[in-house]
C-alpha positions as YAML, in Angstrom:
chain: A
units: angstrom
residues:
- id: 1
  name: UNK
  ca: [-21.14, -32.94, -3.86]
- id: 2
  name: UNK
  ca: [-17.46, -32.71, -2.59]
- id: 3
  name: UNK
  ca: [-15.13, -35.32, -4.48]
- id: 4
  name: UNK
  ca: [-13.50, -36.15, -1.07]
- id: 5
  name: UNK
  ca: [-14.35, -36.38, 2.57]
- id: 6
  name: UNK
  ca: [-11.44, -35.58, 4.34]
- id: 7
  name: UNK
  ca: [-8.18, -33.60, 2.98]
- id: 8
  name: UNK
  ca: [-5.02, -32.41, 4.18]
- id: 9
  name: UNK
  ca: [-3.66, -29.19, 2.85]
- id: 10
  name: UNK
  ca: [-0.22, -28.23, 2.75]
- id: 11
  name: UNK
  ca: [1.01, -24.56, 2.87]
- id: 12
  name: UNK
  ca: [3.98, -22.97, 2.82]
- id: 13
  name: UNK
  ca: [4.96, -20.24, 5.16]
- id: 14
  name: UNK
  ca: [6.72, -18.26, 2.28]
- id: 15
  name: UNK
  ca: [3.43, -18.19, 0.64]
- id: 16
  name: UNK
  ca: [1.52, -15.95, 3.28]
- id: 17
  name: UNK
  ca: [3.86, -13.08, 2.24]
- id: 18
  name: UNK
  ca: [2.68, -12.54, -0.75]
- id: 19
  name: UNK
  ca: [4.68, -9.24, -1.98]
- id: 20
  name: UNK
  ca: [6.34, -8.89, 1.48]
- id: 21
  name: UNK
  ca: [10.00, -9.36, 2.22]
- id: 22
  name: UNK
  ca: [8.95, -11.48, 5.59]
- id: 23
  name: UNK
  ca: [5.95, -12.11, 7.77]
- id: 24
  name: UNK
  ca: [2.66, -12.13, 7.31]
- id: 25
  name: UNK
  ca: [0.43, -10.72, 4.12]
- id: 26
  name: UNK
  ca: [-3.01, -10.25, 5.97]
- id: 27
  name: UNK
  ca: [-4.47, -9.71, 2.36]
- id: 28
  name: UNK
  ca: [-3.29, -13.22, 1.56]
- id: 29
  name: UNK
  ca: [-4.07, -14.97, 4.53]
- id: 30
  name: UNK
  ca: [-7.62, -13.34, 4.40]
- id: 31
  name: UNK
  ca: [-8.15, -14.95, 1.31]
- id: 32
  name: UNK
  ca: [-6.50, -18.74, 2.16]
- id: 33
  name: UNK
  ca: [-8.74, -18.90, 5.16]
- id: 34
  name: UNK
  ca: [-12.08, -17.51, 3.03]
- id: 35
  name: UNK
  ca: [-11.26, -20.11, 0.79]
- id: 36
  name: UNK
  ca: [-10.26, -22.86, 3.21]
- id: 37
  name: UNK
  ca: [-13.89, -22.03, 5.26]
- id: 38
  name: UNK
  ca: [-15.79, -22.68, 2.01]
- id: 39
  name: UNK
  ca: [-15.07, -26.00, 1.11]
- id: 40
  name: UNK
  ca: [-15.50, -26.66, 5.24]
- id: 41
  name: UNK
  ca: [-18.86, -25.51, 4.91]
- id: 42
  name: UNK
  ca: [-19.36, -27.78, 1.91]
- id: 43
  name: UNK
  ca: [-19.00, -31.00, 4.38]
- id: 44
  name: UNK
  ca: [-15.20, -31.55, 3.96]
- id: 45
  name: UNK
  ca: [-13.29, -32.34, 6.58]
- id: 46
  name: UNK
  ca: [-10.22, -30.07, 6.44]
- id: 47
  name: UNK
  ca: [-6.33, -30.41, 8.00]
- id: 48
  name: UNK
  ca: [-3.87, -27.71, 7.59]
- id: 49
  name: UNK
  ca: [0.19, -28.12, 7.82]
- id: 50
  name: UNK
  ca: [1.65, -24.78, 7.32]
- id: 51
  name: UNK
  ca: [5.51, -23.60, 6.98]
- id: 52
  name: UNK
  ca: [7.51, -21.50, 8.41]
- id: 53
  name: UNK
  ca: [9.59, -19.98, 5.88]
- id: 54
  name: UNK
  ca: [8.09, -16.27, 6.02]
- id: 55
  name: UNK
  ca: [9.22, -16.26, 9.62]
- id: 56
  name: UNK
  ca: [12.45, -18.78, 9.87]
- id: 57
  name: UNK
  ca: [14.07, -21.33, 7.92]
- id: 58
  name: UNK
  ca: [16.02, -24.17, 9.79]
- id: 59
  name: UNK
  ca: [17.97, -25.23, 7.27]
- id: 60
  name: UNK
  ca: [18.80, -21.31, 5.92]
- id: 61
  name: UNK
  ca: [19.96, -20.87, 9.60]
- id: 62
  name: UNK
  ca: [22.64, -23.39, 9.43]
- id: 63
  name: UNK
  ca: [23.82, -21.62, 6.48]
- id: 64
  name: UNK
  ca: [24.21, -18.62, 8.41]
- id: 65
  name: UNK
  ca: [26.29, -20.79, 11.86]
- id: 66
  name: UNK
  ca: [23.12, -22.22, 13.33]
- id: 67
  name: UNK
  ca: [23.33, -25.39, 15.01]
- id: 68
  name: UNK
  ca: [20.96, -28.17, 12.80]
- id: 69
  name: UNK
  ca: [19.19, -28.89, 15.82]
- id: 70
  name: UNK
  ca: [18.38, -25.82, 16.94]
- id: 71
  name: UNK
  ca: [17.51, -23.92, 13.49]
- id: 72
  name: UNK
  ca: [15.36, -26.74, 13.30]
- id: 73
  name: UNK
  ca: [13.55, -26.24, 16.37]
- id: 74
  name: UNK
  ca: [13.30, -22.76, 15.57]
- id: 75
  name: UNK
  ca: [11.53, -23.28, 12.32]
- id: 76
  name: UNK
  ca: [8.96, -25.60, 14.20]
- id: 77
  name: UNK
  ca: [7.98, -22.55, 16.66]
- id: 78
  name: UNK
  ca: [7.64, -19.93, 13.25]
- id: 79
  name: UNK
  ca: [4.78, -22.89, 11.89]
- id: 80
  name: UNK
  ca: [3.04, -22.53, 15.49]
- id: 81
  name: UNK
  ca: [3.00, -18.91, 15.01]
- id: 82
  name: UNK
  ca: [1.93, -19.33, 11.50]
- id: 83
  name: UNK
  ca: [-0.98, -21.62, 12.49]
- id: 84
  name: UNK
  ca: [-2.24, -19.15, 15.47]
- id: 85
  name: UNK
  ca: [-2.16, -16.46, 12.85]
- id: 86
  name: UNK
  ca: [-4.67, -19.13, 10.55]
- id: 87
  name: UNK
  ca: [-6.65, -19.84, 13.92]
- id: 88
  name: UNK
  ca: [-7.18, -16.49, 14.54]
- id: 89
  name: UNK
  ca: [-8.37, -15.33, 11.07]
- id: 90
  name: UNK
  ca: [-10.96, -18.26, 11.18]
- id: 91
  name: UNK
  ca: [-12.52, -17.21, 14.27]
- id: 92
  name: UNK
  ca: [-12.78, -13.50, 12.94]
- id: 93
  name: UNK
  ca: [-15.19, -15.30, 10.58]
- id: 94
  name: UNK
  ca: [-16.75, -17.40, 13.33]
- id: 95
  name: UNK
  ca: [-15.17, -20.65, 12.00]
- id: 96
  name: UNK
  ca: [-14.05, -23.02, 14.82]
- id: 97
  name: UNK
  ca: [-10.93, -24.21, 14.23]
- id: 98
  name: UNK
  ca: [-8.15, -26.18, 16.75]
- id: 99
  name: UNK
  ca: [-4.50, -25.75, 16.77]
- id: 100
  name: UNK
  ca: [-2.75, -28.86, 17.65]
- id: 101
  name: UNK
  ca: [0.95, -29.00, 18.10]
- id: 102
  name: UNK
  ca: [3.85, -31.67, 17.79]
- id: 103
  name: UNK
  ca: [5.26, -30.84, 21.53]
- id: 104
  name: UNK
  ca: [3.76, -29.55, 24.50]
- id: 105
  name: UNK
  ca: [3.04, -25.84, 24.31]
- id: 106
  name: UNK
  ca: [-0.18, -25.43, 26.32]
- id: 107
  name: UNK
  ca: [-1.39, -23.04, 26.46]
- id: 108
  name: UNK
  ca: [-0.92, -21.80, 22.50]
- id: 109
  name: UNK
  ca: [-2.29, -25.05, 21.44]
- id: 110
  name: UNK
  ca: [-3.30, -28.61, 22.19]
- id: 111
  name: UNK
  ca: [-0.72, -31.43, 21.97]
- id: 112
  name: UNK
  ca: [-0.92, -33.55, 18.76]
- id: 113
  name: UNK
  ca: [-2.78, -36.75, 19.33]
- id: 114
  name: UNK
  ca: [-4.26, -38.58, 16.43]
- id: 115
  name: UNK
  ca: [-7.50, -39.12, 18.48]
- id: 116
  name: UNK
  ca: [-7.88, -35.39, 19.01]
- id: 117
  name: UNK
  ca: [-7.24, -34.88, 15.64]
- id: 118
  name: UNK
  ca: [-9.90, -36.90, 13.93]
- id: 119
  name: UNK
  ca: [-12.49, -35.73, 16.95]
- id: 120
  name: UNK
  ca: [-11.97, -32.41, 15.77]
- id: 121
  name: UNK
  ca: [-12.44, -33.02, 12.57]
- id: 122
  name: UNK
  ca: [-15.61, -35.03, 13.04]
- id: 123
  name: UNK
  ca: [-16.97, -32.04, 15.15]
- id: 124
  name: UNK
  ca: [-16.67, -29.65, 12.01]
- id: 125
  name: UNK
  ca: [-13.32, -28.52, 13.10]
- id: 126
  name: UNK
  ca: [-10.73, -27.10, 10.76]
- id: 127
  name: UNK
  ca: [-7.26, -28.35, 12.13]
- id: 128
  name: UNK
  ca: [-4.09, -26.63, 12.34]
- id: 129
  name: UNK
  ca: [-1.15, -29.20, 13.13]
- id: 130
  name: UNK
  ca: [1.63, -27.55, 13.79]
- id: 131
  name: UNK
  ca: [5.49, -27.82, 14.86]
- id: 132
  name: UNK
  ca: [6.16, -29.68, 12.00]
- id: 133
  name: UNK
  ca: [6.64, -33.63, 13.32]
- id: 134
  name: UNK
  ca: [7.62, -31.93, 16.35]
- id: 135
  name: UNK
  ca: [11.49, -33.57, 15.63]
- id: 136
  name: UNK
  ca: [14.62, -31.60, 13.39]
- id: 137
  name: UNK
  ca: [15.78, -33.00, 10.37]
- id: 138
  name: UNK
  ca: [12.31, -33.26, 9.20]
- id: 139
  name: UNK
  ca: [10.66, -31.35, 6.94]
- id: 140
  name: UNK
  ca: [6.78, -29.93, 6.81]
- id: 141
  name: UNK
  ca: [6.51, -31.88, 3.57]
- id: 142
  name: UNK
  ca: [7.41, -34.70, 5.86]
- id: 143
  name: UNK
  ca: [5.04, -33.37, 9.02]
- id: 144
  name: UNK
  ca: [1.96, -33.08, 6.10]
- id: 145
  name: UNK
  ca: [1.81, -36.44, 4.80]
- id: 146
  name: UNK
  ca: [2.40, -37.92, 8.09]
- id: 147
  name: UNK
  ca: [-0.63, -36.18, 9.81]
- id: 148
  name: UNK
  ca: [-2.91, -37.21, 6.31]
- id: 149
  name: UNK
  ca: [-1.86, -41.09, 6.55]
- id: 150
  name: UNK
  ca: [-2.49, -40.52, 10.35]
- id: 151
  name: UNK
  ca: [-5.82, -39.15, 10.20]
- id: 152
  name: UNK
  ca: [-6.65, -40.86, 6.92]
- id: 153
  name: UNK
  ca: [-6.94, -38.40, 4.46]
- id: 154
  name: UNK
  ca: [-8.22, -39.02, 0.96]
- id: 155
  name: UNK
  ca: [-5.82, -36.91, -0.48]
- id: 156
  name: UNK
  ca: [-2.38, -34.41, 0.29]
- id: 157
  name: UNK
  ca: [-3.40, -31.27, -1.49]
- id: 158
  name: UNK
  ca: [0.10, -28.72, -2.21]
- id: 159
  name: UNK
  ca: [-0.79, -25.27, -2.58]
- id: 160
  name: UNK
  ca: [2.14, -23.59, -4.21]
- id: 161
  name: UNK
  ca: [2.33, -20.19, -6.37]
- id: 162
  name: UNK
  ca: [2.24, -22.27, -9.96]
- id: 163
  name: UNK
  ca: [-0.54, -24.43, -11.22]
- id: 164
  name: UNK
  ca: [1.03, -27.91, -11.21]
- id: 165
  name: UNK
  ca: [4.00, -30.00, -12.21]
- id: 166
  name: UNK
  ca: [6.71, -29.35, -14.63]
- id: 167
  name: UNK
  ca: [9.16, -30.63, -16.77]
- id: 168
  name: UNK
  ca: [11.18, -27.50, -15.37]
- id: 169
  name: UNK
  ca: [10.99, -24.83, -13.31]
- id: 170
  name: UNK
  ca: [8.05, -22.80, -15.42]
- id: 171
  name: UNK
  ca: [9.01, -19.23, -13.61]
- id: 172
  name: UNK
  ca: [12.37, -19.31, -15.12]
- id: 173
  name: UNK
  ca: [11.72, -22.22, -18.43]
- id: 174
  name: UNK
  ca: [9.05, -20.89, -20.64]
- id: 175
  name: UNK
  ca: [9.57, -24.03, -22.90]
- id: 176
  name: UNK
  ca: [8.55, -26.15, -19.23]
- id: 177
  name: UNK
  ca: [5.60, -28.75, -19.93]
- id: 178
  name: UNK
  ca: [3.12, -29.32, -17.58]
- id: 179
  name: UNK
  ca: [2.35, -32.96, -16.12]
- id: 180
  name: UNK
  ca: [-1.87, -33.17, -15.78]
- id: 181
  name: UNK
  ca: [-1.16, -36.78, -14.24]
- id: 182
  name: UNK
  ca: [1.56, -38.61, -12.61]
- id: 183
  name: UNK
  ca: [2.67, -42.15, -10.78]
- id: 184
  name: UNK
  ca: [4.92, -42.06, -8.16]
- id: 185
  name: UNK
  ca: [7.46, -44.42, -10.09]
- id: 186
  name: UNK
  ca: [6.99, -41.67, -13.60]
- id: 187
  name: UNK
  ca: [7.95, -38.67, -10.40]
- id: 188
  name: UNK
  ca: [11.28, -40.65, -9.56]
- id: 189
  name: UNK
  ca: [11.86, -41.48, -12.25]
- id: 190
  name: UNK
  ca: [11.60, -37.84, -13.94]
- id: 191
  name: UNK
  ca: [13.35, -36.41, -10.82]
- id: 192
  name: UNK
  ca: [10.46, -34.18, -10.14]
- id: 193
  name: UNK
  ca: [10.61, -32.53, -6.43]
- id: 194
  name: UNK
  ca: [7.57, -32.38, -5.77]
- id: 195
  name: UNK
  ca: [7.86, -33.61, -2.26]
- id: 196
  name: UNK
  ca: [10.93, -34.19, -0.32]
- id: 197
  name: UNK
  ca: [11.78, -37.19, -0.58]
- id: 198
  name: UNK
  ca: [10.84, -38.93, 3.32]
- id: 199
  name: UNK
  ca: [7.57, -37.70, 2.18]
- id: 200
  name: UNK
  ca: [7.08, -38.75, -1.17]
- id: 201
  name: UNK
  ca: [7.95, -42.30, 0.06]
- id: 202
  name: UNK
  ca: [5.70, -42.06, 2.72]
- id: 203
  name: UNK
  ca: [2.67, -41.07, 0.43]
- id: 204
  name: UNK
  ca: [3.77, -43.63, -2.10]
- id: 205
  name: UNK
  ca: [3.75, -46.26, 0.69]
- id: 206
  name: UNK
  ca: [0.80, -45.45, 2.03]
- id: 207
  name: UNK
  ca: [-1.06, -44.92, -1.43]
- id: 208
  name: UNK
  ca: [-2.08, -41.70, -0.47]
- id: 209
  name: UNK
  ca: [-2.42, -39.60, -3.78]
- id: 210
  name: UNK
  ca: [-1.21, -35.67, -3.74]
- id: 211
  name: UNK
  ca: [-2.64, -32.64, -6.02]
- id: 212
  name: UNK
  ca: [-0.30, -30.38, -6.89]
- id: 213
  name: UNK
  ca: [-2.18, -26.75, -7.58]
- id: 214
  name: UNK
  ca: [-2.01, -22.98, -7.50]
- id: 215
  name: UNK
  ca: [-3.21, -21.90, -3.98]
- id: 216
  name: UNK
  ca: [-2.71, -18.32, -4.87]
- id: 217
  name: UNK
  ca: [-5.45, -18.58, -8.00]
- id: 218
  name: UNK
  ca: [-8.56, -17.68, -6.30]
- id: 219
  name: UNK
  ca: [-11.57, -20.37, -6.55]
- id: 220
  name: UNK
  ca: [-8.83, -23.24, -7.37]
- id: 221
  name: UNK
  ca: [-9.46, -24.63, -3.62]
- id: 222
  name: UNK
  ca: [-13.39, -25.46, -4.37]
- id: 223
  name: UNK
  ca: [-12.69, -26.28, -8.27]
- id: 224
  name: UNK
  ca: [-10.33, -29.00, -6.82]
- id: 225
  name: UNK
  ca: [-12.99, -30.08, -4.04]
- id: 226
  name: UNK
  ca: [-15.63, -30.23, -6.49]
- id: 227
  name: UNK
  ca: [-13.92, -32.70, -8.59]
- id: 228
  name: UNK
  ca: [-12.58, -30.55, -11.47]
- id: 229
  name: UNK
  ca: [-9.33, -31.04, -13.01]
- id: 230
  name: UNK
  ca: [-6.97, -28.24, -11.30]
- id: 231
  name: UNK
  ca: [-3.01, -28.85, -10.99]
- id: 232
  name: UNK
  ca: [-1.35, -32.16, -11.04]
- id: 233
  name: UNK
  ca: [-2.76, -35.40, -10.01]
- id: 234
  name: UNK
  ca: [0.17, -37.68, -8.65]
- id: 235
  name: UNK
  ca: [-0.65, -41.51, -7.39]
- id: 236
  name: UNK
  ca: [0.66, -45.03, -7.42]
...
């Protein structure tokens, strides 16, 4: 019996490239969506916010002479490509799926509504939001916990490449300590990015409680569903 009814997942784009420079790791993507369709067909109700990193970074642009605004803008169109590229592996394995966007782009995907959203969702859907909040200066951290208090999610789940929260960065600190639970207030407190920060206050407002797990670790998706302890737990 699935521990919750309704999640949202949050990807990042840098994460479908697995060994790659850029782009898209078909390997890895493959095995997100395989994963992603299980715990669907378990009864869970299943959103999707995906980067764009792997394609184009907004705020890596400016760096480089990019206008805010625009590098923004651009990142938001590399998460709808992202989330056609998720859309498309699910139907390969005859899973329906809808990709909804922040701003009109008919007809690549439907425009965001909360309504359609939820509908979709109710109808077995797995739903891709994408174009981040469909505004710059916001982050997909941001658009993801946004689209869960919208659509009332039980929980944010954060798919990253380690298998929590640290005291330090554990790729480069082998001495880093693992959090196995965590309050908002302990997170702040700690100065732990686990979020950025619009959307850590938004989820901490909203009491909506984020896990914090290794996407990349095969079965994690379903251990997590199921009710096992996997990653970080992190609520008010």
């Amino acid at each position: 019996m699935p521990s919750y009814k309704r999640v949202l997942l949050k990807l990042s784009g840098e994460a479908l490239m697995a060994g790659r420079s850029h782009g898209i790791d078909p390997r890895r993507l493959n095995d997100y969506v395989e994963e992603i369709i299980e715990i669907s067909k378990a009864g869970v109700q299943v959103g999707i916010v995906i980067g764009g990193g792997n394609i184009f970074r907004g705020i890596s642009g400016v760096e480089e002479g990019f206008d805010r605004v625009k590098g923004d803008y651009m990142g938001m169109l590399a998460t709808v490509i992202n989330g056609l590229a998720l859309q498309s592996a699910f139907e390969s394995k005859n899973a329906k799926s809808t990709l909804l966007t922040a701003f009109r782009m008919e007809p690549v995907g439907e425009f965001y509504s909360k309504a359609k959203a939820v509908k979709a969702m109710n109808e077995g859907h797995i739903v891709i939001f994408s174009a981040g909040t469909g505004n710059p200066f916001f982050t997909t951290d941001t658009a993801a916990s946004l689209r869960a208090v919208e659509t009332d999610a039980d929980v944010m789940l954060k798919g990253t490449r380690v298998d929590g929260v640290y005291t330090s960065d554990p790729e480069k600190d082998p001495d880093a300590e693992k959090f196995e639970t965590l309050t908002f207030d302990e997170a702040i407190e700690k100065n732990l990015r686990i979020l950025d920060q619009t959307a850590f206050a938004m989820c901490k407002e909203n009491e909506l409680p984020v896990i914090v797990f290794n996407m990349n670790e095969r079965g994690n998706l379903k251990k997590l569903i199921s009710g096992e302890k996997v990653g970080t737990f992190v609520k008010n």
